[in-house]
N, C-alpha and C positions, 0 to 999 in steps of 0.2 A: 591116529595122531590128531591131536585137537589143535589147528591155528587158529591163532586168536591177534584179529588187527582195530588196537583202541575198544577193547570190548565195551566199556562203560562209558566211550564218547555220547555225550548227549541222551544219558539216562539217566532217571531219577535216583536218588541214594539209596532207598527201599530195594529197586532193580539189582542196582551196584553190590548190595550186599547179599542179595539171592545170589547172585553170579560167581562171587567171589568165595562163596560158600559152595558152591557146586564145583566149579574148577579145582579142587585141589584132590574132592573124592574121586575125579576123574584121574588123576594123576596118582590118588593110590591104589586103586586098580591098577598100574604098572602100566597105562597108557599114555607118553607124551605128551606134553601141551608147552605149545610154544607162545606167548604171547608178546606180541610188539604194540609198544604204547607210548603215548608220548607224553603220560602221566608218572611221575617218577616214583609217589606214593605208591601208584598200581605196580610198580612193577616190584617195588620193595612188596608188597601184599604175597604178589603171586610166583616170586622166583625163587627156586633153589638155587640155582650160578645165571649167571647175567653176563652177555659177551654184547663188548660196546664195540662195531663197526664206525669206520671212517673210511671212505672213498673207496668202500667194498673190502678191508683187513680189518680183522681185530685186531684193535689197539689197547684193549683189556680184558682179561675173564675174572668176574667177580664167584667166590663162592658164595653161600649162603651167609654167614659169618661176615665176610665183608660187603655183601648187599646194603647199600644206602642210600637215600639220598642223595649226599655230601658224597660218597664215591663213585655213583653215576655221573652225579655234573660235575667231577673232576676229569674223570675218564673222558667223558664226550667234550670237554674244550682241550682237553690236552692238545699239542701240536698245532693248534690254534694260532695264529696273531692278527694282529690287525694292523 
C-alpha cells in the first residue's frame, strides 16, 4: 500500500509530473494507493473514487465518473454554515 500525504506539496511541475506518472503504474500492478491532498486538481489527476470525511464520517463517495473539482468542493462544504 502506497500513502501518499500532499505528494506534490512544494515541488516543482517537472517533479509533479514524474510522480503522477509513476503513481498510477503502481496502482496497476494491483497495489493501493491512497493519496490525501489538499489540491483538488491532484486529486482529480490521481483517484478512481474519492471519499470526502467531515468530523471523522463520510459525507460522500465519489466514483471516477463523478471525481471533480466542482464535486469535491461541493462535498467538502456541504453541512457547512456560517
Amino acid at each position: 500500500m502506497l500513502l501518499l500525504d500532499d505528494p506534490a506539496r512544494g515541488v516543482d511541475v517537472g517533479a509533479r509530473a514524474e510522480m503522477h506518472a509513476v503513481i498510477p503504474e503502481f496502482a496497476a500492478a494491483g497495489k493501493p494507493v491512497v493519496p490525501a491532498s489538499t489540491d483538488l486538481a491532484e486529486r482529480c489527476d490521481l483517484c478512481d473514487r474519492a471519499l470526502v470525511f467531515q468530523c471523522g464520517r463520510v459525507v460522500a463517495r465519489l466514483t471516477r465518473v463523478e471525481v471533480s473539482e466542482q464535486a469535491l468542493s461541493v462535498a467538502m462544504n456541504a453541512g457547512f454554515t456560517r
